[in-house]
C-alpha positions in Angstrom: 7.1 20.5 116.3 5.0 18.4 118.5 1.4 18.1 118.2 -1.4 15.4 118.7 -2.9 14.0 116.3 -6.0 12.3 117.8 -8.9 10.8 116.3 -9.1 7.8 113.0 -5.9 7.9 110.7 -4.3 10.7 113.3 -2.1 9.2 115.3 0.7 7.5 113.0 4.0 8.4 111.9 2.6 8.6 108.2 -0.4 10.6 109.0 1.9 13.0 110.8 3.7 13.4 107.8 0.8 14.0 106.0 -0.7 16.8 108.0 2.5 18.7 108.3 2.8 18.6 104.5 -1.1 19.7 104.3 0.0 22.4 107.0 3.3 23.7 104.6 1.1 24.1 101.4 -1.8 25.8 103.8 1.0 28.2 105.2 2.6 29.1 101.9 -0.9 29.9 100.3 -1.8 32.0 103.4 1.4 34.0 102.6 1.2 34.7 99.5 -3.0 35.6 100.2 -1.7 37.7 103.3 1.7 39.2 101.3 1.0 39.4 97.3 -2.7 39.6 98.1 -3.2 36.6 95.5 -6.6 35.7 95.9 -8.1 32.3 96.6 -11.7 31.0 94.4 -13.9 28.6 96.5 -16.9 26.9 96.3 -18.9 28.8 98.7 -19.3 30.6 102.0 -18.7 28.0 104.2 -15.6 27.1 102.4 -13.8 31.0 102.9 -15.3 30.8 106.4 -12.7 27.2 106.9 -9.8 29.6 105.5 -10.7 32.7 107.8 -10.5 29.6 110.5 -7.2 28.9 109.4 -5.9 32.5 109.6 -6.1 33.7 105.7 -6.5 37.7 106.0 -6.1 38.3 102.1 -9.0 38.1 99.3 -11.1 34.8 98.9 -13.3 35.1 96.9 -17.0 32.4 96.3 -17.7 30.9 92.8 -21.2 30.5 93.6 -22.6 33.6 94.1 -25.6 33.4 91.7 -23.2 34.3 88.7 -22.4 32.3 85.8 -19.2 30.0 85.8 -18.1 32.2 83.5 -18.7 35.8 84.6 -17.2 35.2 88.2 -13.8 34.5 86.1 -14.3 37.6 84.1 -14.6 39.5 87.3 -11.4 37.9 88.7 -9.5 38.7 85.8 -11.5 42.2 86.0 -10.6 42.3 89.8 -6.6 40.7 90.2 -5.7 40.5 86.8 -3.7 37.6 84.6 -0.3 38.5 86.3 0.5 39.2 90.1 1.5 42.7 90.1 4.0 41.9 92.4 6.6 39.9 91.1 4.4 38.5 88.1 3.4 35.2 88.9 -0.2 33.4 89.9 -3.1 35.9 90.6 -5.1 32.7 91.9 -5.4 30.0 93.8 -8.0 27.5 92.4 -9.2 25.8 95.1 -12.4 23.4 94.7 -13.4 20.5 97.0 -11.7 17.1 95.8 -15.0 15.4 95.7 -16.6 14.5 91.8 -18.4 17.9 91.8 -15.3 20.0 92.6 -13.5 18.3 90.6 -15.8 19.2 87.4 -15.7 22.8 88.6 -12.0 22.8 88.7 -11.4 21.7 85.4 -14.0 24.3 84.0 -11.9 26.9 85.7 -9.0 25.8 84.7 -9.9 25.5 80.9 -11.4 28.9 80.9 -8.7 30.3 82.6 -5.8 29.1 80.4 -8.3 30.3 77.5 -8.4 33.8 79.2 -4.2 33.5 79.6 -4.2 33.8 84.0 -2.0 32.7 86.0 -3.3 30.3 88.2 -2.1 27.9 90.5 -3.8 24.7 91.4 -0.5 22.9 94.2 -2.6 23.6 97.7 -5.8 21.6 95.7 -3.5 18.7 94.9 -1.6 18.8 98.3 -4.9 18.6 100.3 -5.9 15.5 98.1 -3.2 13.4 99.2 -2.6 14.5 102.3 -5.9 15.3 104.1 -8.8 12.7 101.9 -9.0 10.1 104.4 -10.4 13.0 106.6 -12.0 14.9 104.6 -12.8 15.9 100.7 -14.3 19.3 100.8 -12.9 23.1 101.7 -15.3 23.3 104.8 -14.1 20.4 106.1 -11.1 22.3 107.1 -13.1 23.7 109.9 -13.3 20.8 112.0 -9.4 20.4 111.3 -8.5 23.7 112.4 -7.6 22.8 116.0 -4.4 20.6 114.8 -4.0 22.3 111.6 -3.6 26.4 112.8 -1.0 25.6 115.2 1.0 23.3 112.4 0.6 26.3 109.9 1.5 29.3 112.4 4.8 27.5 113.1 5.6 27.3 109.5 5.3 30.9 109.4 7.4 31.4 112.8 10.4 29.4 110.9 9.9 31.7 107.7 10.1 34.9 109.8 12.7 33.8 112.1 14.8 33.2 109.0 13.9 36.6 107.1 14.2 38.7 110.1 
């Protein structure tokens, strides 16, 4: 898998590393938002425009709406439920920025989801910390990575379908 990696903190053999492990975690969440239809809770607009950019298909849905913290959960429980109905894992990907302000709103979904008993999972959020801070700390920033990061997750999918099929 070849690509360029050009601009600050791109174009080493440990940056590489990093965005191809950013790139895994992207392609696995895609999968299971594209397959299971396990839905994905960001910030806001611009940050489920930086996943359509990426190529997520399946349900995103925007914490702030207008609604309370605490009703948009409700209506994600409401919505996906607590279980996938699929094989009966995470109905959600929590996935605030990894600046000070997402990180508050993470953990006040987290708490209120483990209170409400979902299934959640939190990996990509943690992934994208490590991997992809030095370039950027918030959702939307994934916009102005998409050029290096689609063709890096799209491959990922080519090896999982080339070994299924």
């Amino acid at each position: 898998m070849t690509t360029s990696f050009h601009g600050p903190g791109r174009g080493s053999a440990q940056a590489e590393e990093r965005w191809l492990k950013a790139a895994f975690s992207l392609a696995e969440c895609r999968r299971r938002n594209r397959v299971q239809a396990c839905a994905i809770l960001v910030e806001g607009r611009r940050d489920r425009e930086a996943l359509e950019r990426l190529g997520f298909t399946g349900p995103i849905e925007v914490l702030n709406r207008g609604w309370r913290v605490d009703d948009v959960l409700v209506y994600m429980v409401e919505t996906y439920g607590r279980r996938n109905a699929m094989d009966g894992g995470t109905t959600l990907v929590l996935l605030m920025d990894w600046d000070r302000t997402g990180g508050r709103l993470q953990s006040t979904c987290r708490r209120n989801l483990e209170s409400l008993d979902v299934r959640f999972d939190e990996s990509l959020r943690r992934t994208l910390m490590k991997c992809l801070k030095p370039e950027t700390t918030v959702v939307e920033g994934l916009s102005g990575l998409a050029e290096v990061l689609a063709p890096l997750i799209d491959a990922y999918d080519d090896l999982v379908d080339d070994g299924a099929g």
